[in-house]
C-alpha positions as CSV (number, residue, x, y, z in Angstrom):
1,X,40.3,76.7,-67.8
2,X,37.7,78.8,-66.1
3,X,38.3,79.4,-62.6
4,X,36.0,77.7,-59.7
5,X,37.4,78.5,-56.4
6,X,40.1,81.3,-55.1
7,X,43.5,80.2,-54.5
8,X,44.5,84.0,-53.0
9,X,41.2,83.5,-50.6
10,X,42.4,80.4,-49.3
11,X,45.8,81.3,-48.6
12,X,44.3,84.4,-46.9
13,X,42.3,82.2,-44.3
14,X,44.4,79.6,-44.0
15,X,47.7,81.6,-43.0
16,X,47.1,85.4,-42.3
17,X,43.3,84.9,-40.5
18,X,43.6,81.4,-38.9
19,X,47.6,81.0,-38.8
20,X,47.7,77.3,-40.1
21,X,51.3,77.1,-39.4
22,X,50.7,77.9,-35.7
23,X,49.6,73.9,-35.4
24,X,52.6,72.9,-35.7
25,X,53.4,73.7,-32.2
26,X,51.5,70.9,-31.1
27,X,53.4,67.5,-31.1
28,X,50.7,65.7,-33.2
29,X,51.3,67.8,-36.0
30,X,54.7,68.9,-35.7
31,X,55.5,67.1,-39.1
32,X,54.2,69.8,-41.1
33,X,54.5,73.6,-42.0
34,X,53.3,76.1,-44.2
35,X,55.3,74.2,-46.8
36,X,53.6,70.9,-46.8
37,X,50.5,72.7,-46.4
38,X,50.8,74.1,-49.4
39,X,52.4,71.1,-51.4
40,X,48.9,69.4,-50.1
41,X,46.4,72.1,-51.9
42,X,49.1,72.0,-54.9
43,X,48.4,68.3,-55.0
44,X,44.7,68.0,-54.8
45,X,44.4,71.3,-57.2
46,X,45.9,69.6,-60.1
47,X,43.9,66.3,-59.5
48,X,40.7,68.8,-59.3
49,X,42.1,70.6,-62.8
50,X,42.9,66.8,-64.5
51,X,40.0,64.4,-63.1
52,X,37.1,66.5,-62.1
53,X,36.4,69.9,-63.3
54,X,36.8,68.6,-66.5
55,X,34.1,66.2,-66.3
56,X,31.7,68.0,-64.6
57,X,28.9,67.6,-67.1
58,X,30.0,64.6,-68.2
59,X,28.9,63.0,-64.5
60,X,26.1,64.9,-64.5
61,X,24.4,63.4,-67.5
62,X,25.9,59.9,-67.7
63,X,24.2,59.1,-64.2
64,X,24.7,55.8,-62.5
65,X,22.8,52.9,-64.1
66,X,22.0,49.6,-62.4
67,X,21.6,46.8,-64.8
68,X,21.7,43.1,-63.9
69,X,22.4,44.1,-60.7
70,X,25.7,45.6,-61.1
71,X,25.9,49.9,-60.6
72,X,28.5,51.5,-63.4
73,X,29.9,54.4,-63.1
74,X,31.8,57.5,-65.2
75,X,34.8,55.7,-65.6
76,X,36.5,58.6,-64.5
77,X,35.3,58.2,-61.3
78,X,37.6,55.7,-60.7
79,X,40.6,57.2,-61.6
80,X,40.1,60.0,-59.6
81,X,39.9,57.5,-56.6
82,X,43.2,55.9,-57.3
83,X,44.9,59.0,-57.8
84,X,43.4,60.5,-54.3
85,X,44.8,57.3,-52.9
86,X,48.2,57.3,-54.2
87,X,48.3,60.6,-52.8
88,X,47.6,59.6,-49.6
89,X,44.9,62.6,-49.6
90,X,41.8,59.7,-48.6
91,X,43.8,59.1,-45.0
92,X,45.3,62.6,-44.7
93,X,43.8,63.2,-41.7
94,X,44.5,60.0,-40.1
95,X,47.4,59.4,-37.4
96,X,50.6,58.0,-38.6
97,X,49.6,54.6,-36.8
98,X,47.0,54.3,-39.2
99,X,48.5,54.9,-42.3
100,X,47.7,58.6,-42.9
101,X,49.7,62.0,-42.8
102,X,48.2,63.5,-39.6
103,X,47.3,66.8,-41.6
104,X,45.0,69.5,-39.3
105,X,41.0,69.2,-40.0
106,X,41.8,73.2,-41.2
107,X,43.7,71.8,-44.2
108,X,41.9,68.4,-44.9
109,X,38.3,70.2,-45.1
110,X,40.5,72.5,-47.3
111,X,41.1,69.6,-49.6
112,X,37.2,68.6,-49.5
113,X,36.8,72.5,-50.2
114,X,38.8,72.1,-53.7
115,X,37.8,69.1,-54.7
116,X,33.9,69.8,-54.4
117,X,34.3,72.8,-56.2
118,X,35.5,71.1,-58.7
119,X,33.1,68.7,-59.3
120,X,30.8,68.1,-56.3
121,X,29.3,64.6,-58.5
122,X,32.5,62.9,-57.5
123,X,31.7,63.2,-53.6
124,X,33.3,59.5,-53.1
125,X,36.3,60.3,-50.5
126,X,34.6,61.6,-47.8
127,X,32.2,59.2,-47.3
128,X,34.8,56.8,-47.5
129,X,37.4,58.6,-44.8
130,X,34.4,59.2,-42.3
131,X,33.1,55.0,-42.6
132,X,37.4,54.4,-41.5
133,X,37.8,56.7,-39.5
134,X,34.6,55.3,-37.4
135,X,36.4,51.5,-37.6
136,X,39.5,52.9,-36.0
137,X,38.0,54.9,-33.4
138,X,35.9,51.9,-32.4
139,X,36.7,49.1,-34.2
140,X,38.7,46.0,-33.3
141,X,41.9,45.7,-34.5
142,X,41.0,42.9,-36.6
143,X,38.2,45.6,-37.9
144,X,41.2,47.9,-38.3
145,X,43.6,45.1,-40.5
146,X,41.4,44.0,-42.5
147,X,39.6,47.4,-43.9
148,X,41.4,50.6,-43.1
149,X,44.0,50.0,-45.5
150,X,42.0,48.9,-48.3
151,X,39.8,51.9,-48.0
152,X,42.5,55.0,-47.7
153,X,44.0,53.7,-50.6
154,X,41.0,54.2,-52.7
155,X,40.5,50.6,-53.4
156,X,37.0,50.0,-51.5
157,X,34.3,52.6,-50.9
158,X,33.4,53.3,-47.1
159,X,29.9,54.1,-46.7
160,X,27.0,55.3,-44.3
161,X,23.8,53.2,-44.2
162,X,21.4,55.0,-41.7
163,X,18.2,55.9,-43.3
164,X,15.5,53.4,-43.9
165,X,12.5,53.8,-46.0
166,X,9.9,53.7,-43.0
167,X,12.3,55.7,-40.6
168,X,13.5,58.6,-42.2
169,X,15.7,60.8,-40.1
170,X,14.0,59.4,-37.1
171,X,16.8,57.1,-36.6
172,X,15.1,55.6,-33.0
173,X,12.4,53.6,-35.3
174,X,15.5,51.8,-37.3
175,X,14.2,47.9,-37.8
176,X,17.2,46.3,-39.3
177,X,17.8,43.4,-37.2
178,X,21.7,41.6,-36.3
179,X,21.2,37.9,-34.6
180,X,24.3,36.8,-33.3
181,X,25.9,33.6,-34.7
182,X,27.9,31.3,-32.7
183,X,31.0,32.1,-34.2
184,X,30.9,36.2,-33.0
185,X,29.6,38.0,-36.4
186,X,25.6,38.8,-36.4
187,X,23.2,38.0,-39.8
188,X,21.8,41.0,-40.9
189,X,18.6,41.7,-42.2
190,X,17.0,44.7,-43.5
191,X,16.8,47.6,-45.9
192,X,18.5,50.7,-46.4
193,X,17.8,53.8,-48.5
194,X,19.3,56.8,-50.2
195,X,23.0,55.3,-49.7
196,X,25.4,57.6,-51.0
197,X,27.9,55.7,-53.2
198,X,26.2,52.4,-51.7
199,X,27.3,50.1,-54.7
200,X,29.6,51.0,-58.1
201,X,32.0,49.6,-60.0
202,X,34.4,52.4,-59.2
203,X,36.0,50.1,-56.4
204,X,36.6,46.4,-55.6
205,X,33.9,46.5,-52.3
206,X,31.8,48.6,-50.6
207,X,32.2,48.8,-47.1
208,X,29.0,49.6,-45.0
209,X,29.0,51.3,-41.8
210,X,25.2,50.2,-40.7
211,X,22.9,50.7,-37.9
212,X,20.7,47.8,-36.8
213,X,18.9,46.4,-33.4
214,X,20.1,43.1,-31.9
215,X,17.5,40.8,-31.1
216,X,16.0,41.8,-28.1
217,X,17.6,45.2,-27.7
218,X,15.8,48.0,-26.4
219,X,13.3,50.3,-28.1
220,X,14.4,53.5,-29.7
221,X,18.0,54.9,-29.9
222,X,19.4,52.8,-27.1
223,X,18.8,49.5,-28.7
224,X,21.1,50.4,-32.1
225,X,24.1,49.1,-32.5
226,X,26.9,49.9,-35.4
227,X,28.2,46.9,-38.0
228,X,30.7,46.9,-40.5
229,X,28.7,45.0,-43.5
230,X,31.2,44.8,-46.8
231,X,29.7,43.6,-50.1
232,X,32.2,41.0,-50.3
233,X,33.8,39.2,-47.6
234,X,37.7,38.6,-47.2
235,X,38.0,35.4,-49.2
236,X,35.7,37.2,-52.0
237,X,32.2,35.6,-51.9
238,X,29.1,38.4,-52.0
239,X,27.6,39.0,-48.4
240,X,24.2,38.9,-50.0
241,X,23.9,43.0,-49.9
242,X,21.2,43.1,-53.1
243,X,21.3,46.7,-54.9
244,X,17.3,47.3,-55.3
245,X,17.6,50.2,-56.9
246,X,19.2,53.2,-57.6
247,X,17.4,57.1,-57.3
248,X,17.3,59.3,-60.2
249,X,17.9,62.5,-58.4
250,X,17.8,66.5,-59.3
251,X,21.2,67.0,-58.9
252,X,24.6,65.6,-57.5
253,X,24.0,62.5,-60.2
254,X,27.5,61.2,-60.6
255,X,27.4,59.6,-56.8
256,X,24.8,57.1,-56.8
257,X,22.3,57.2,-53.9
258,X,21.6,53.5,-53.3
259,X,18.2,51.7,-52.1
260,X,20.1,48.4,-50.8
261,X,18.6,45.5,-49.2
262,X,20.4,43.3,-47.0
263,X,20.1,39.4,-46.3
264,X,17.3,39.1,-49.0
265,X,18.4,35.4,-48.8
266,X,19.5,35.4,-45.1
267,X,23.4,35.2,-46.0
268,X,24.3,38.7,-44.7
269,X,27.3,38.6,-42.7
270,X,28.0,41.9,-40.1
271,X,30.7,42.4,-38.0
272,X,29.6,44.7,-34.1
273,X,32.0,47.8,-34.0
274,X,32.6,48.3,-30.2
275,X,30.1,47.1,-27.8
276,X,26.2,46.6,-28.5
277,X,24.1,48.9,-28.4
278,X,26.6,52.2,-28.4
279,X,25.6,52.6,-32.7
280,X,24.2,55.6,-32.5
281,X,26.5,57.2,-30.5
282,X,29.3,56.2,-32.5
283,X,27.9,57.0,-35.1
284,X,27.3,60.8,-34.6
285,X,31.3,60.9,-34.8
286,X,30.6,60.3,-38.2
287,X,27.4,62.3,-38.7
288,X,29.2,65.2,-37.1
289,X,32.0,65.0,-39.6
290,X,29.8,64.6,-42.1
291,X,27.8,67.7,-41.6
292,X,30.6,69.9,-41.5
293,X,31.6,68.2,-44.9
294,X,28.2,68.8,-45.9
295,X,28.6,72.5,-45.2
296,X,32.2,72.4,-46.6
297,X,30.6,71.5,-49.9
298,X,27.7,73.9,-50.1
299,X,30.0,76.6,-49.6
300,X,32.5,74.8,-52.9
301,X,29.3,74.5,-54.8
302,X,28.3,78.3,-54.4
303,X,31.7,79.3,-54.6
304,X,31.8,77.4,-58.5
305,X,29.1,79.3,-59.3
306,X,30.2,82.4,-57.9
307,X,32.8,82.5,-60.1
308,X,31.2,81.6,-63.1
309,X,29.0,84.8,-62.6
310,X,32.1,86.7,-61.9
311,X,33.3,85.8,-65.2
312,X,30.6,85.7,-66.8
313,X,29.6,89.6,-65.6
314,X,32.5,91.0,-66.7
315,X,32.9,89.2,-70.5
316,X,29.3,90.2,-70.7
317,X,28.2,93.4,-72.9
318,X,24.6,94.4,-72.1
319,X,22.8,98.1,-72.2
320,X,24.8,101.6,-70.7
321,X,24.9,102.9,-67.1
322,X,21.5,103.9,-65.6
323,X,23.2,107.5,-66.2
324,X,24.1,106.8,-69.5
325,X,21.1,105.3,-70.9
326,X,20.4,107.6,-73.6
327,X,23.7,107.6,-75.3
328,X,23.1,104.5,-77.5
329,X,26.2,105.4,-80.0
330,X,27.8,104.8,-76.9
331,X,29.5,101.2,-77.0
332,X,27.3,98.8,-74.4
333,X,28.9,98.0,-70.8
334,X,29.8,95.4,-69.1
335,X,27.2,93.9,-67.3
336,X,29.2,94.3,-63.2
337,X,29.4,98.3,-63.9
338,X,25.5,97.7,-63.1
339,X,24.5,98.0,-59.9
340,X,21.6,95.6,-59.4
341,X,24.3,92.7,-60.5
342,X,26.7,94.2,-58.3
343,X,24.7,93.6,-55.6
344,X,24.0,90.0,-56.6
345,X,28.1,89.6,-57.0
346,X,28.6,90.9,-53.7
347,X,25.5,89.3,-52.4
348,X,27.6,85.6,-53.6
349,X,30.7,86.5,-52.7
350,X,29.7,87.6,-49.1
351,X,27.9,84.2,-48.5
352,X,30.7,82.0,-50.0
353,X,33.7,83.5,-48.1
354,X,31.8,84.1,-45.2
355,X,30.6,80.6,-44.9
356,X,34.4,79.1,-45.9
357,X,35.6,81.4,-43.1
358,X,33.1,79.8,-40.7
359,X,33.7,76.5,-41.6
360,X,37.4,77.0,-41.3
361,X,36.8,78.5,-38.1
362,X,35.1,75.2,-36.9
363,X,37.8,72.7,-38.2
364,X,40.8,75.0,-36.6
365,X,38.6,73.9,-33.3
366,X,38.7,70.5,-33.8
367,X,42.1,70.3,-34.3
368,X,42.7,72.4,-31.2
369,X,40.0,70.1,-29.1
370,X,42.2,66.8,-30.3
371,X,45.3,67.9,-29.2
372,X,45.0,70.6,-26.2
373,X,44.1,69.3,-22.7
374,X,42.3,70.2,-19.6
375,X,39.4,73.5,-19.7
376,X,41.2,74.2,-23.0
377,X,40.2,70.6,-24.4
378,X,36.4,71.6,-23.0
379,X,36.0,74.7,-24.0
380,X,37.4,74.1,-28.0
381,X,35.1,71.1,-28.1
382,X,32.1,73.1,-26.6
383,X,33.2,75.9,-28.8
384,X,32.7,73.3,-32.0
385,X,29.6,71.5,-30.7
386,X,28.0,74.9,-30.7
387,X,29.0,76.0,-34.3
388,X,28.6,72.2,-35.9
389,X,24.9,73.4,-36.4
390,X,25.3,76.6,-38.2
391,X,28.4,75.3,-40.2
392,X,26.2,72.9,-41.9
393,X,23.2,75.2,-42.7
394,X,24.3,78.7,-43.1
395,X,26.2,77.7,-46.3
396,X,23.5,74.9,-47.4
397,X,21.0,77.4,-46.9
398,X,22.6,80.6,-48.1
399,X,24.5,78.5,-50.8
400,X,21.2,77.6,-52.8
401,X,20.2,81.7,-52.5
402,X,23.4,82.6,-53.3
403,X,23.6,80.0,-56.3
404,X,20.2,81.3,-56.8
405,X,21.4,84.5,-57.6
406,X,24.2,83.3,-59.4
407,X,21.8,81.8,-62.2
408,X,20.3,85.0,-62.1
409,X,23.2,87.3,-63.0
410,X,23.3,84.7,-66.5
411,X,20.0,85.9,-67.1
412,X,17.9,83.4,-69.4
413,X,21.8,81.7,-70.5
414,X,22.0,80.6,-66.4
415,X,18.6,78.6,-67.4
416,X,20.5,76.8,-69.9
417,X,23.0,74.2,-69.9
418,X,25.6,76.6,-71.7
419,X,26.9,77.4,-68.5
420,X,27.7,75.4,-65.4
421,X,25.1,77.2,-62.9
422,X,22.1,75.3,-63.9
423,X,23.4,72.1,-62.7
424,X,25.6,73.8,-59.8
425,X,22.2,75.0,-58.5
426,X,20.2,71.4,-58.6
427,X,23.4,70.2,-56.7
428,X,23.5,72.3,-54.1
429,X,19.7,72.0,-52.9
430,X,20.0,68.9,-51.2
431,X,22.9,70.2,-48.8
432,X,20.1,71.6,-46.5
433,X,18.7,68.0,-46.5
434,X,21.5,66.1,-46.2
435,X,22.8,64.5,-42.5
436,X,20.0,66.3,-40.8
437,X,17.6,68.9,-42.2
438,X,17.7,72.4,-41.4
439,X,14.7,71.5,-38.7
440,X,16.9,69.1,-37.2
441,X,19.9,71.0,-37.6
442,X,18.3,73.8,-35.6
443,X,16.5,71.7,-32.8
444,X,19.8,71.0,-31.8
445,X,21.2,74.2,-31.9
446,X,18.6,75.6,-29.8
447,X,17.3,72.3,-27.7
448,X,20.3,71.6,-26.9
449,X,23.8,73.4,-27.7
450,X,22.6,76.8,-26.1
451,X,21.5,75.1,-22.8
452,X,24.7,72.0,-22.4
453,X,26.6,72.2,-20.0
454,X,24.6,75.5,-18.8
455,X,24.9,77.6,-21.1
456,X,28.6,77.5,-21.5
457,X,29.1,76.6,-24.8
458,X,27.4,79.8,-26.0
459,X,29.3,82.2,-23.5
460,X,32.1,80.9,-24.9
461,X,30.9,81.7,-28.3
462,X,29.5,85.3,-27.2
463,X,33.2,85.5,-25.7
464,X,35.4,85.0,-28.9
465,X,32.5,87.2,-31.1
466,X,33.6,89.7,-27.9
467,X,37.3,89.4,-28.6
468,X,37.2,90.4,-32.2
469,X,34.8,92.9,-31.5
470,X,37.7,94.4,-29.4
471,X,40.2,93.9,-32.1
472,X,37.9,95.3,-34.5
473,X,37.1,98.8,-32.0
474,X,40.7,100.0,-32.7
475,X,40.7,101.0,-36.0
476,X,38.1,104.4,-36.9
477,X,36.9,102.8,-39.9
478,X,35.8,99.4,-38.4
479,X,34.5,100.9,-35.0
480,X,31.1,101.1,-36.1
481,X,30.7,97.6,-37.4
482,X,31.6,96.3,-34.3
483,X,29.7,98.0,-32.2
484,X,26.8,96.7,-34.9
485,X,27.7,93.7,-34.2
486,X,27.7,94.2,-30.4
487,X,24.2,95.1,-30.8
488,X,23.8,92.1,-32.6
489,X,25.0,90.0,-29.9
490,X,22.4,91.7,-27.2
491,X,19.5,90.8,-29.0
492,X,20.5,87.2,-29.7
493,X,20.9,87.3,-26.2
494,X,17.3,88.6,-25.6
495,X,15.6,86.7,-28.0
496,X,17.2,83.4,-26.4
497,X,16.4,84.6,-22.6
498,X,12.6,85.2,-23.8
499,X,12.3,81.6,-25.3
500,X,13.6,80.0,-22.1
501,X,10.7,80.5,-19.8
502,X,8.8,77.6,-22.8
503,X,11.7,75.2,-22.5
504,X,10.5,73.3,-19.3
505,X,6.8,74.1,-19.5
506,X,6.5,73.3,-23.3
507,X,9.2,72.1,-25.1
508,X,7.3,71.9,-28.8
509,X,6.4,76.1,-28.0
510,X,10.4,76.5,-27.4
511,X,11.4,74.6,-30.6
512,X,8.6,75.6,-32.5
513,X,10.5,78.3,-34.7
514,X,13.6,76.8,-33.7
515,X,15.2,77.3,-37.7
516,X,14.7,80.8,-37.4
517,X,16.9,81.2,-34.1
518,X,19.4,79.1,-36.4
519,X,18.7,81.4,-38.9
520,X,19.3,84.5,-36.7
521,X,22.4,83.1,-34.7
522,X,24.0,82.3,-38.0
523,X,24.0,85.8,-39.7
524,X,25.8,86.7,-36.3
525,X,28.0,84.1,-36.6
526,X,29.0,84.7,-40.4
527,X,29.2,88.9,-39.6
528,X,31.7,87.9,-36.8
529,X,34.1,86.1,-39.4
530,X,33.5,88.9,-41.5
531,X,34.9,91.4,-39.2
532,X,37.5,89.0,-37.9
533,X,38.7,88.8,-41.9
534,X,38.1,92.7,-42.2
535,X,40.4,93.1,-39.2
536,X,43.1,91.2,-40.8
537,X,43.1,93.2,-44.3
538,X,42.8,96.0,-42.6
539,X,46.6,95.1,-40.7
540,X,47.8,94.4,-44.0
541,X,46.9,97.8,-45.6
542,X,48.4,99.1,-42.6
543,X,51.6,97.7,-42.9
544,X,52.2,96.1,-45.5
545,X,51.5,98.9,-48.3
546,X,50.1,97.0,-51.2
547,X,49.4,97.6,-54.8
548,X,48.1,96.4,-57.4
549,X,45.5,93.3,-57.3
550,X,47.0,92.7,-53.4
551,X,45.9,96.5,-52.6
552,X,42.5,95.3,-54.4
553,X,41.9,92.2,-52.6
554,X,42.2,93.8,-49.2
555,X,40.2,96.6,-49.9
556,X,37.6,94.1,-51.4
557,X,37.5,92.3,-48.3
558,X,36.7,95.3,-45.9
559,X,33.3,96.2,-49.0
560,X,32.5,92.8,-48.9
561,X,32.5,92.9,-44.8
562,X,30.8,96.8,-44.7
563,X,28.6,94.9,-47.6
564,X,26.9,92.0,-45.3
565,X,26.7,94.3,-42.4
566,X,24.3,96.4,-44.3
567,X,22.2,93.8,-46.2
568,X,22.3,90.8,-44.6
569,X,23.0,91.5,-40.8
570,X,19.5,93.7,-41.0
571,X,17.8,90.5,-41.3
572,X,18.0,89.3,-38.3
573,X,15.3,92.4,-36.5
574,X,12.3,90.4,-38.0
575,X,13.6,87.3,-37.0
576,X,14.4,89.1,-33.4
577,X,10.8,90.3,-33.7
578,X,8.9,86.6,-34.9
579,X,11.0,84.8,-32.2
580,X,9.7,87.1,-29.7
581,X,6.3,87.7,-30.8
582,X,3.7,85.5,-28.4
583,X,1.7,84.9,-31.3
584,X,1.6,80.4,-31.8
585,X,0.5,79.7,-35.5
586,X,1.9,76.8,-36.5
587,X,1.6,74.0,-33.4
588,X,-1.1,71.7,-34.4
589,X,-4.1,72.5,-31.9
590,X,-7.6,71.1,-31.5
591,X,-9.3,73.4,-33.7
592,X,-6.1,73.3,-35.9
593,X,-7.7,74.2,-39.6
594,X,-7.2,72.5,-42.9
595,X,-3.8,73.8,-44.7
């Protein structure tokens, strides 16, 4: 079976760059050490090698159909989800009160890590962990009794119904409506779009987690309140949730994305989660989870493809070295001794382990905010506010270039659908859409996690880049990345301090080229875990005295890190240069002219 994802790269970050084990000092997740850690990845590796990889085409073509108003399925699908709940892997994360193993966020987004990579068209768990997870943080605990079990055993699908066709992402002008009934549930009515595994045959229910306006609530995000809506109530009759239609989409085809429509003959029972109008703030629990996953995924997608090249590039014979050209009775090369798809290798690979190393980074500090206390508690939870944004859209972004270039080592076979990438790269392009576009993504970023609290979030940030800038000054060899990347950290700093004069005069001048801040702060961000992971490898040549494929992979990891600071940290001086540049050309003014 051809490889998808690196089992040596995981167990680098997880136990010699983040220190997994170290957890386990806290009480919460005393229960567990580097040996159930590992028993977890063995566990979802095989279901990945039995139920997924193997059927990664097979979802992709036979795409969800809905015909007399039932949605089918791969019937795979469905095994997958009872063996993920028989392995407790759904609820993993969950506290021991609620059925689950209380496993650290660094090892559950580990889990989503392996399974996407697998086969990102089964992307069914998640969805359905995040819609429980948001019933026992807020839910009643009837809610609680009468879903949460169902769910993390695989048996009913959790979902997210936010979007609706005339709202968008502009969740404030949500219209579905909830009128109380005299009894304490609401009738829903309403319509929802682009609902990720919003109705199949997979499961026994579907479980919505919806956002609606009670009669008479306010206007705009303050009026939305959160419902749990299920397909079928308790004693088994529908709740009149009517499947409309289902998208044909470019990629990702094995989860349907569901247009639903809800109380079509005014029988749409919803049950309030927590008190009125808090939705939308509930919600963003699950949003924010869901945009790491989101990010988690990317990276799994480009890392499939990464490895496909990699494969690929060395099995593949084509022409002689650019110094060798002439020799034709020479025998041809492999196409990695060239340097052009060398760069394109170490172009992917840069992208993919830098973005997994981020995005491990951010779920070791939301374990650390759950379970430390005081300033600590603050500053791990400011610390992970600040880097939700970037962990999201660095590898979505990056993943579809680096994908991009993945096709591209194939040559005119990555076009076709001999090989994997073709499908890996429709997938992966709507990860910068999904739970909040890149635009939105980087509003936040800059409208509002640079300035809470004020300005302590990213101090804290510029603090930890600081301390492995520090480590990284003690070796000769690693010396001048870090003071790159000390540089680096002085012009973010400019580039912000010249925006914030426009961010109380003229708040659509400050945000205006907002995704290229995001942009910018993210190749920072990623060259920081670089030379956090180039600091490690380097301890490890040190001491440790490897050979063979270990003395390769550490040596590979300090290129890879010398590699990004040299192609892709450059980057950032235009975007330095745009962001500071006073000329306005694409706010709408009254002479604006025809595009």
């Amino acid at each position: 079976m051809a490889t998808y994802f690196s089992k040596r790269n995981l167990q680098f970050l997880l136990h010699e760059v983040f220190q997994a084990e170290q957890l386990a000092q806290y009480e919460y997740f005393s229960g567990h050490d580097k040996e159930t850690f590992n028993m977890v990845l063995d566990s979802v590796t095989h279901i990945a090698d039995t139920l997924m990889y193997p059927y990664l085409k097979e979802a992709d073509k036979n795409q969800p159909e809905l015909k007399d108003g039932k949605v089918t399925v791969h019937p795979k699908i469905k095994e997958y989800l009872k063996a993920m709940g028989e392995a407790g892997l759904i609820g993993a994360g969950f506290s021991y009160d609620h059925g689950g193993q209380q496993l650290p966020e660094l090892i559950n987004s580990t889990v989503g890590f392996i399974l996407m990579a697998a086969n990102n068209g089964m992307m069914y768990t998640g969805l359905t962990s995040g819609a429980a997870h948001l019933i026992t943080s807020f839910g009643s605990e009837e809610l609680q009794k009468t879903y949460v079990e169902n769910m993390l055993s695989g048996k009913w699908q959790g979902t997210m119904a936010l979007t609706e066709p005339q709202a968008g992402s502009s969740l404030s002008d949500v219209v579905t409506s909830a009128t109380p009934q005299p009894d304490g549930t609401y009738k829903i009515r309403g319509q929802k779009v682009f609902i990720s595994a919003g109705d199949h045959d997979a499961t026994d229910n579907i479980i919505h987690l919806l956002l609606a306006r009670i009669d008479g609530a306010p206007k705009g995000t303050k009026g939305i309140s959160l419902f749990v809506v299920p397909k079928y109530r308790t004693d088994g009759a529908p709740n009149d949730v009517t499947s409309t239609g289902v998208y044909h989409k470019m990629g990702q085809r094995g989860v349907p994305a569901m247009h639903l429509t809800y109380g079509e003959n005014d029988d749409c029972i919803g049950y309030l989660v927590g008190q009125p109008h808090m939705g939308l703030s509930y919600m963003f629990q699950m949003m924010n989870e869901a945009r790491i996953g989101v990010g988690m995924t990317a990276a799994a997608i480009a890392t499939a493809a990464y490895h496909a090249a990699l494969q690929y590039a060395k099995e593949r014979p084509q022409s002689r070295r650019l110094n060798q050209k002439h020799a034709l009775d020479a025998p041809q090369t492999p196409i990695i001794n060239h340097p052009d798809v060398r760069r394109m290798l170490l172009f992917q690979k840069a992208v993919t382990e830098g973005s997994l190393s981020l995005l491990l980074e951010t779920a070791r500090l939301f374990d650390l905010a759950q379970v430390t206390e005081g300033e600590e508690k603050e500053n791990n939870t400011l610390l992970l506010e600040i880097l939700t944004p970037m962990a999201k859209t660095y590898p979505s972004e990056m993943g579809v270039q680096a994908t991009s270039q993945s096709v591209q080592t194939f040559g005119g076979y990555g076009f076709t659908e001999d090989f994997p990438v073709e499908q890996l790269y429709r997938d992966i392009r709507i990860t910068p859409i999904y739970e909040g576009t890149t635009g939105i993504q980087a509003q936040d970023l800059l409208g509002r996690k640079m300035t809470m609290k004020g300005g302590k979030a990213a101090q804290l940030l510029f603090a930890e880049i600081g301390k492995s800038i520090a480590e990284a000054s003690a070796y000769d060899d690693l010396k001048p990345y870090a003071d790159k990347l000390n540089r680096e950290l002085k012009q973010a700093q400019e580039v912000f301090m010249a925006l914030m004069p426009h961010a109380m005069s003229d708040v659509e001048r400050y945000l205006s080229d907002a995704t290229l801040f995001l942009e910018m702060l993210g190749i920072v961000t990623v060259a920081w875990q670089w030379l956090k992971q180039a600091v490690v490898a380097k301890q490890a040549l040190l001491t440790q005295n490897p050979q063979g494929d270990e003395l390769a992979f550490y040596e590979g990891k300090i290129h890879t890190m010398k590699f990004f600071f040299h192609y892709e940290v450059p980057k950032t001086l235009g975007l330095a240069a745009r962001l500071k540049d006073p000329e306005v050309l694409t706010i709408v003014s009254e002479k604006e002219l025809a595009l």
